[in-house]
C-alpha positions in Angstrom: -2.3 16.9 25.0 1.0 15.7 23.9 1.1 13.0 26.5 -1.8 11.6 24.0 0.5 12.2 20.7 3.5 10.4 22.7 1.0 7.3 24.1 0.2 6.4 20.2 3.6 6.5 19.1 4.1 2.8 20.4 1.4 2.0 18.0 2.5 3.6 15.3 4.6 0.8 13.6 1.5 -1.8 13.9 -0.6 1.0 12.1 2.1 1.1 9.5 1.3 -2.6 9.6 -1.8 -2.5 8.9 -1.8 0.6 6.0 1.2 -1.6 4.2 -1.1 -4.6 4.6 -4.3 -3.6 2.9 -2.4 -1.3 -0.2 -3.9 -1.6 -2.9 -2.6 -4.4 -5.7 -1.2 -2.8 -9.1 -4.2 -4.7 -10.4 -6.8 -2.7 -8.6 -7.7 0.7 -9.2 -8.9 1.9 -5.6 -9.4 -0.1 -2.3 -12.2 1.1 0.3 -11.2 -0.1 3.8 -12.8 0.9 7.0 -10.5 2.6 9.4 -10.4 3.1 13.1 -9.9 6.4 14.2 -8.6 7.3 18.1 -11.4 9.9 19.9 -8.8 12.6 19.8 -7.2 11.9 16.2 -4.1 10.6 17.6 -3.8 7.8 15.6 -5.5 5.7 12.7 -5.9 1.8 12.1 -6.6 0.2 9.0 -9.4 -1.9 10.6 -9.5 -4.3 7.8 -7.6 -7.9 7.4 -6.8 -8.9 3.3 -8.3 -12.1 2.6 -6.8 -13.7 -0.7 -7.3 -16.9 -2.6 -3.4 -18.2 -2.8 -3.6 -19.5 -6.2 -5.6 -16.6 -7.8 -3.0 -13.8 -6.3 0.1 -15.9 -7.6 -1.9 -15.6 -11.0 -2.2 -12.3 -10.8 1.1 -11.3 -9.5 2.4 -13.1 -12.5 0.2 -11.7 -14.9 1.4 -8.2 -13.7 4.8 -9.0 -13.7 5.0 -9.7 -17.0 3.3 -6.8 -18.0 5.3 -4.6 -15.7 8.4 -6.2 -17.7 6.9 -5.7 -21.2 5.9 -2.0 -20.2 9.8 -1.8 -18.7 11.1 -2.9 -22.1 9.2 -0.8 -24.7 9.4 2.0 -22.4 6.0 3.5 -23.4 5.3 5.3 -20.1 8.7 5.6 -19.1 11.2 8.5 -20.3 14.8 8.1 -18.8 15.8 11.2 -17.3 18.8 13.5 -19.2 21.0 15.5 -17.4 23.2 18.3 -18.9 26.5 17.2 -19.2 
């Protein structure tokens, strides 16, 4: 049983990979991917590959980096924490 656990751990950083890979983009709300599960739950792929259009995700990363800055600078959402002094 844990010769199964210690066989998947030299696939753990391409799963990593793969999770890191197909997060979702601050512009979407949720992101459905199939995954690929090992028969005795070992492990678990990502079994999807992100296909973008280069010019439409350099628009959008723009887009939210300008708003991520605006939102930084009014600080509407974002209280700096006090400590006692």
């Amino acid at each position: 049983d844990k010769r199964v656990y210690l066989g998947a751990l030299k696939y753990v950083p391409h799963a990593v990979l793969k999770l890191l890979e197909n997060m979702p983009m601050p512009w979407e709300q949720v992101r459905n991917v199939r995954v690929l599960y090992h028969v005795t739950g070992a492990i678990t792929f990502v079994d999807e590959i992100p296909w973008v259009c280069e010019p439409i995700y350099l628009a959008q990363w723009g887009t939210m980096w300008i708003m991520m800055r605006r939102e930084k600078r009014d600080r509407r959402h974002f209280k700096r924490m006090r400590f006692p002094p």
